[in-house]
Steps between C-alpha positions, in 0.01 A plus 500: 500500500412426125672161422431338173240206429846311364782388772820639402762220440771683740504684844461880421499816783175669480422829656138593629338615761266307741128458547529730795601803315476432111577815414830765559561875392601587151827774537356857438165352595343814575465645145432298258727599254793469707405177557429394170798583359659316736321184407569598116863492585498100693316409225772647228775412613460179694184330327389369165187685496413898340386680787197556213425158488312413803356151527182664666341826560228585721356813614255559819289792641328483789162699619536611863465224802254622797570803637754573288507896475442670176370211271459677266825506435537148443219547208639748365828287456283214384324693252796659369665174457202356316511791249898429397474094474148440487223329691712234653324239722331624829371297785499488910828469675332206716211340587310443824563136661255274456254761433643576122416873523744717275694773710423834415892590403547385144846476267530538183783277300651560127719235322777733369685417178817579421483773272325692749769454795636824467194668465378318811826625705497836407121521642636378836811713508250767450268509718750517776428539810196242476326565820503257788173216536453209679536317167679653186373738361693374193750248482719311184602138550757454236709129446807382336712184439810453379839348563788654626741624326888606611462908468895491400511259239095510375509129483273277678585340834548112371291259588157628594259296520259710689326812386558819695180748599441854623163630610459877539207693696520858377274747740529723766767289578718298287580131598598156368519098507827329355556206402884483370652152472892428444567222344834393763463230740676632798558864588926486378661750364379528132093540648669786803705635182159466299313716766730760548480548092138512526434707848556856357208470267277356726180741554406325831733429792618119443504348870670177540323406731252349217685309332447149496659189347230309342633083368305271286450187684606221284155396333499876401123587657615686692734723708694550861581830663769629662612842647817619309790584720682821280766643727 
């Protein structure tokens, strides 16, 4: 859950998913392009955000973890990374407690910018199939926030005080972490009419289950929770 520093001055719904699981399948997950073109269309139709515009982009390789076969795979992928976008920053995955000793696995991290996005999803979407490791061997976190908009009338749902995000994991497998809040205070008609505007363009599987209720208290420091009720 990503709420803002500020309280909101009125109860909103907020879908997200708990500490438990944080994360949930992105529709067409299994190839990357399928599953990006799914986010491209949420993000058109029902968002204020370009699906170029990403507030953040990282990418990750990974060498091989212990007795990982074939590592030199992983080096490969790590070198050939390092030739596209650069150097990067490399450094252990952990460190030994309390002794400080560096693992032996390292990962390697670049900052993305913008103009390079596409370039940067292309070089996933080709090197498909990446091959299976305990960690990676590549991986691209991507995030975006927004406000919702209504995909009929391209207007913004009134009243939102809150801003929407969507964190993407691109690899062998393609997941994600939303945060989408609706600025109604009780789960009527307009926010069920709302959703079913919305639920076509999803690109994850929306289970209301998650959704909350969360209310200011009254000296606005902060807020309540409550399971919505939507049938």
């Amino acid at each position: 859950m990503k709420l803002s520093e500020m309280i909101s001055k009125k109860p909103f719904i907020f879908y997200s998913l708990p500490k438990s699981r944080a994360t949930q399948q992105l529709i067409g997950g299994r190839k990357i392009e399928k599953a990006w073109d799914n986010v491209c269309n949420f993000l058109t139709h029902c968002t204020t955000v370009k699906p170029d515009q990403p507030s953040k982009i990282s990418l990750i390789t990974y060498t091989a973890f212990q007795d990982d076969p074939n590592p030199e795979i992983a080096d490969k992928i790590t070198q050939q990374t390092k030739e596209i976008f650069g150097n990067g920053k490399t450094e252990p995955v952990s460190y030994a407690y309390p002794s400080g000793i560096p693992d032996k696995q390292t990962k390697s991290e670049w900052i993305i910018e913008n103009n390079d996005f596409k370039k940067v999803i292309d070089y996933l979407i080709k090197g498909q199939p990446w091959p299976k490791f305990s960690f990676g061997p590549i991986e691209l976190t991507v995030s975006f926030d927004f406000k919702l908009i209504d995909p009929a009338t391209k207007t913004e749902l009134p009243n939102q005080e809150e801003i929407s995000s969507l964190m993407i994991w691109f690899s062998r497998n393609c997941i994600c972490s939303p945060y989408l809040c609706f600025p109604f205070e009780q789960a009527d008609d307009n926010f069920k009419e709302t959703i079913k505007k919305l639920d076509s363009f999803f690109s994850f599987k929306l289970e209301k289950k998650y959704l909350r209720l969360a209310r200011p208290n009254k000296a606005k420091t902060q807020y309540a929770f409550t399971k919505m009720k939507t049938e």
